[in-house]
N, C-alpha and C positions, 0 to 999 in steps of 0.2 A: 437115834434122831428121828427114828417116824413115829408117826402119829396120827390115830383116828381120832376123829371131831366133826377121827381121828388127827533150746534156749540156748563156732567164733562168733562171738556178739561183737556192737561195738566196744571200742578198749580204748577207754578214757585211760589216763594217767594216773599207773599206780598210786595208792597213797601211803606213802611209808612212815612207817611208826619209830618214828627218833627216840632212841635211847637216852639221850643229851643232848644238848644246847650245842655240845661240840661238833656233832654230827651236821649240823647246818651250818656252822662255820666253814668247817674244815670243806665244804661243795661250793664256800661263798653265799651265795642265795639261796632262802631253801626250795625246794623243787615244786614247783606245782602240786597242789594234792600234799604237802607234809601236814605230817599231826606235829605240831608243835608239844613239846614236854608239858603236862600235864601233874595235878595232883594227883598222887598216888591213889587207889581205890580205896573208897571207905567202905564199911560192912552195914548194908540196911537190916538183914536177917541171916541166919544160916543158908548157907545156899544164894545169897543174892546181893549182888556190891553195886555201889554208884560211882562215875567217876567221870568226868569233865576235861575237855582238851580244844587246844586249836587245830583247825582245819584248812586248807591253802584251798581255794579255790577259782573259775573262774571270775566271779565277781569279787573276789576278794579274801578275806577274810573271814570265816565262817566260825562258832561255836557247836560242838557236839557234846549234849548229855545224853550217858549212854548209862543203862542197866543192864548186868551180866547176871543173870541167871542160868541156875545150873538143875535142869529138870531130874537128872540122875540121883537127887536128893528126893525121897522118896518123901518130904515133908513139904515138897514146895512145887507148886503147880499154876498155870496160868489160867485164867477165866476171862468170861464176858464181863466188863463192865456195861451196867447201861439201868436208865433210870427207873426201870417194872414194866414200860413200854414201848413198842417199837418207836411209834410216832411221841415222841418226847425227848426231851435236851437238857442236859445237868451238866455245869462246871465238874470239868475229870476230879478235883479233889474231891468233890461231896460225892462225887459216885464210888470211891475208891474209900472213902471215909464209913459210907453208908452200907458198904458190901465187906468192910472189915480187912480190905489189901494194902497190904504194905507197899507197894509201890504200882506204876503203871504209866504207859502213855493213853491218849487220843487213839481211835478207830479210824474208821470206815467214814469217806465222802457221803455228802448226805444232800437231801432236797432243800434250796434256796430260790425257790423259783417264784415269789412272790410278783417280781418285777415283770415277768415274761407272762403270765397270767392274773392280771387285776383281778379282784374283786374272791378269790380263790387262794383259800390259806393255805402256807407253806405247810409241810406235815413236822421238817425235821429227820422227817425220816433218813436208814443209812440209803444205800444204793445196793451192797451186794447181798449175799445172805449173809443168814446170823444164827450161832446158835449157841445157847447157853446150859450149863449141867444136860450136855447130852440132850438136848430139846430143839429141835427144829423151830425158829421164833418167824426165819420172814426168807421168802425168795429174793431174786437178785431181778433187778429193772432193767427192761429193754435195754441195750447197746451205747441208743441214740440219747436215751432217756438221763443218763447219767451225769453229774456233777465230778468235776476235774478235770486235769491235765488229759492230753490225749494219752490213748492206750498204747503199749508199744505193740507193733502190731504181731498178729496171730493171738492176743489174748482178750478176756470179755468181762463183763460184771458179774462172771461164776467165780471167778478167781480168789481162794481163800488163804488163808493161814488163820491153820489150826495145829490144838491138838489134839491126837488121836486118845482112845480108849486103853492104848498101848504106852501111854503117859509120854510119847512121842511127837514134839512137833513138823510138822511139813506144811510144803504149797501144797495144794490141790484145788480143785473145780468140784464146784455142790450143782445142782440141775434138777431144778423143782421136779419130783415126780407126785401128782396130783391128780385126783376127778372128785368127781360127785358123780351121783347117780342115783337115778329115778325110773320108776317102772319097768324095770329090769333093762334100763339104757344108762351106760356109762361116757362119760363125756370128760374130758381134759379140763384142767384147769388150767389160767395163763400165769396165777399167781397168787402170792398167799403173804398178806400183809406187807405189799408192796406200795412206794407212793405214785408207782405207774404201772401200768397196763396194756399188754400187747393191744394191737387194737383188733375186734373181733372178737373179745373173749372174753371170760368169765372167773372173776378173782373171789378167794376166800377172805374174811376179813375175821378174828378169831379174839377174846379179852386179851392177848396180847397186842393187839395193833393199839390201844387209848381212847381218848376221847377227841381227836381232829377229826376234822371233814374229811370222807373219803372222797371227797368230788377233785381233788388234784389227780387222782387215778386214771380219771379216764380225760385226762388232758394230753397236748401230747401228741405224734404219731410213732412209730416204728421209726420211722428217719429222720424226725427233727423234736429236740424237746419243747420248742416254744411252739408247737401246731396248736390249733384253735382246740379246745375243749368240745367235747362229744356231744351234738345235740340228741345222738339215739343212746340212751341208757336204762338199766332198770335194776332195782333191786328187792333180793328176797331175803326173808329175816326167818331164819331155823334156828328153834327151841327146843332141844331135846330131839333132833331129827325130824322136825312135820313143821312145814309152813306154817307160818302166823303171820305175814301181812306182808305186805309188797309197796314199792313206790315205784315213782318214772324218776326220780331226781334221787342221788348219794344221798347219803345221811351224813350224820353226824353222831357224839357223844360216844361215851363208854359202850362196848359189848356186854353182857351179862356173861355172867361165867353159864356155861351150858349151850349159849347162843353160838351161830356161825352167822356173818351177812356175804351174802354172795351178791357181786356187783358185778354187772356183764355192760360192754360198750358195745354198739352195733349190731353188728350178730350175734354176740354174747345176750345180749339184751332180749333178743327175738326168743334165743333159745330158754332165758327164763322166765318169759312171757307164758310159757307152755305152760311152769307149776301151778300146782293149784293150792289154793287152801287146805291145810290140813294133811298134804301128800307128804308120804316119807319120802325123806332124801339125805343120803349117805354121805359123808366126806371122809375125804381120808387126805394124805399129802404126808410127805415126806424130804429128804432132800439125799440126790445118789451121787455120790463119790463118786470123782474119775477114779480113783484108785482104789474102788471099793474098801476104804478105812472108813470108820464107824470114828462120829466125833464127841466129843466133853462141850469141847468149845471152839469155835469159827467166825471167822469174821473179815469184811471182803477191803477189796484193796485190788492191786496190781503188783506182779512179779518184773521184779528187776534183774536177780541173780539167778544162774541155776548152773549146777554142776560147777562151779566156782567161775562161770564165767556173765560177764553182762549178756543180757538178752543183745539179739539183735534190733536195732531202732531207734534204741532209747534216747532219748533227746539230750543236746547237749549246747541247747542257747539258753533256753530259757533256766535263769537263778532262782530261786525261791528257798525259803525256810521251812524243813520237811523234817516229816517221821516215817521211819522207817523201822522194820525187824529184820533182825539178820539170823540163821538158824546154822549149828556147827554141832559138829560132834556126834553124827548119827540121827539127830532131834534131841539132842540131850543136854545142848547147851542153848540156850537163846539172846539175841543184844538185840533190847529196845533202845533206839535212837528217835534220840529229837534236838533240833536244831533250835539255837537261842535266835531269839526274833529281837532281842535289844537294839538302837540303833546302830550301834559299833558292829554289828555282825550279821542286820536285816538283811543284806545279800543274798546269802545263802549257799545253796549249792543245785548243781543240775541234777536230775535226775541220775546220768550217768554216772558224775561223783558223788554219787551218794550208794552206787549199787558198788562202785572203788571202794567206797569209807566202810561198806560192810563185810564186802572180801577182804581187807585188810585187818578188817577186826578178829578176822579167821571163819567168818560163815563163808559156807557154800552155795547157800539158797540165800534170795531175799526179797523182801517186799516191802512196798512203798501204800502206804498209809496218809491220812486224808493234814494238810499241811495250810501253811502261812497261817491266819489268827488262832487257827485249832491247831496248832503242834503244841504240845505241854507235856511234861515230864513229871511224875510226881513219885515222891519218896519217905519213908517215916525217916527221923533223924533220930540216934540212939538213945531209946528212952522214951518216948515219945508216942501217943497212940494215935496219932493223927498224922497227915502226909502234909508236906510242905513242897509249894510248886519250886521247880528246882533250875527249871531257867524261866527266860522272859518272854511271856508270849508278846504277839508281834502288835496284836491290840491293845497291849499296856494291861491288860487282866485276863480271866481266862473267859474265854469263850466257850459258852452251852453245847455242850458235844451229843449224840445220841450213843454212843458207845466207845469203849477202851479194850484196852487189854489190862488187864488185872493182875498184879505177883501176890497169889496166894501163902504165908506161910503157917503150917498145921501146929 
């Protein structure tokens, strides 16, 4: 992944998996949290099944489409969906279509902050890191900075699922490790194709980030995401490693392949103010594993389950229509969940019953993924080389995502 340019939680209500119609009889009512009988699993590819059921929740009535892949198939493997750039958004079927996967959900929370910053384009961008074929593509944005439900707490926008090099899925935390460096002084960087920016520092921007403004970056503070935009900024434009021009104000447009833009806020600013024309200056950045695992592929979110239990926190008012992964079997087995946003089933589910609906599915780990108009499901049907969305997103079509998870089959 480097590169020069280089959890007793809370305990929502079991959700029991009914063998029959009779088993809700014979209790009377079925129980808060039942999965209502469901159609049998159909086969999307070797190694990977679709299958759809009802779900009891607090708001009611919930729909779960869920993919069961089985990593232990040496032919089937999970990837980055996402459209060639960080800051960029593609309906999951065309990205899932266009990278050749058989099936997938929706990713990672992303920037929508048009409203909170006039005049200053959304990027699109996700929030946590990301990384595609073993490639470190973007760090994870300040705390405050982030789009979504609150966090549960003790966890942060480092927080991933992946999977390892060891063809092994897991949670873990990525943690930009970064500088540059000039005149034999090495300096930290705050971030690396991020759509925010600590404040005080100095972000890399790489032909991975696209062609949006980076002036959303330095919007923003460490504790609040609608803080006023950065009147102190500046940016240096590295070609082959040796400055070539500078501005006081973000840019815009595509990177060149060979280019890096560094874009400092405040003191970051001051401190690029120093390079000069022409000067070498080094990049490098990577991203380090709590658990020192080496990744294929990552991508961020929030952990709900762990060691088969709910985190502690986890909120249990708020309903919404959500995606989820659930992970079993060592990392060997994986369940993409996503919830139909149809009206019959807009409700949803709470955070909590949703980390139930993954333990129940038999993971022991789980993570929650970016939900309501962006949860979408998508699956080939037998025969077929194209994916068909498989429930109903909540905005009556699918909504431009920046990334997925991908079902590879070889």
């Amino acid at each position: 992944m480097t590169r020069r340019h280089r959890r007793s939680g809370v305990r929502g209500k079991r959700l029991l998996l009914l063998v029959a119609l009779g088993a809700a009889t014979l209790a009377g009512t079925a129980p808060a949290g039942a999965v209502a009988p469901g159609g049998s699993a159909t086969a999307v590819a070797a190694g990977v099944s679709y299958r759809h059921f009802d779900l009891r929740g607090a708001a009611g009535t919930a729909h779960a489409h869920v993919l069961d892949v089985d990593l232990a198939n040496p032919r089937v493997r999970l990837g980055l969906l996402y459209p060639g750039a960080v800051a960029a958004r593609a309906p999951l079927s065309a990205l899932a279509d266009r990278q050749q996967a058989v099936a997938g959900v929706n990713g990672d929370f992303f920037d929508i902050s048009a409203a909170q910053h006039p005049g200053v384009e959304s990027t699109g961008s996700s929030v946590g890191p990301a990384v595609a074929n073993g490639r470190a593509l973007k760090g994870a944005v300040p705390d405050a900075q982030r789009f979504g439900p609150p966090l549960p707490p003790g966890t942060d926008t480092r927080a991933v699922i992946g999977v390892g090099t060891d063809g092994r899925a897991r949670l873990d935390s990525l943690t930009l490790d970064g500088s540059y460096s000039a005149s034999g002084r090495r300096l930290p960087l705050g971030g690396v194709n991020q759509f925010a920016l600590p404040e005080n520092s100095v972000g890399a921007y790489t032909p991975d980030w696209g062609g949006v403004s980076r002036r959303r970056a330095t919007c923003g503070t460490d504790t609040s995401r609608a803080g006023a935009c950065s009147a102190r900024t500046y940016e240096v434009t590295l070609r082959r490693g040796r400055v070539v021009s500078a501005s006081v104000t973000p840019g815009g447009g595509a990177v060149a392949v060979g280019t890096t833009v560094l874009l400092g806020r405040e003191a970051g600013a001051q401190r690029l103010k120093r390079l000069a024309p022409g000067q070498r200056v080094t990049v490098r950045y990577g991203l380090r594993s709590a658990s020192r695992s080496s990744y294929a592929f990552a991508v961020g979110g929030y952990p709900v389950l762990s060691g088969g239990l709910p985190l502690p926190g986890l909120d249990t008012s708020a309903s919404a229509v959500r995606t989820a992964v659930g992970i079993a079997a060592g990392g060997r087995r994986v369940f993409l969940l996503a919830l139909d946003g149809s009206a019959a089933y807009r409700g949803g589910l709470t955070v909590a019953e949703v980390a139930a609906a993954l333990r129940d599915l038999g993971a022991g780990e789980g993570f929650s993924l970016d939900g309501g108009g962006s949860s979408t499901l998508v699956a080939r049907r037998p025969g077929a080389a194209r994916v068909t969305v498989r429930n109903h997103p909540s905005d009556g079509s699918e909504r431009p995502v920046p990334n997925g998870i991908g079902v590879f089959v070889r």
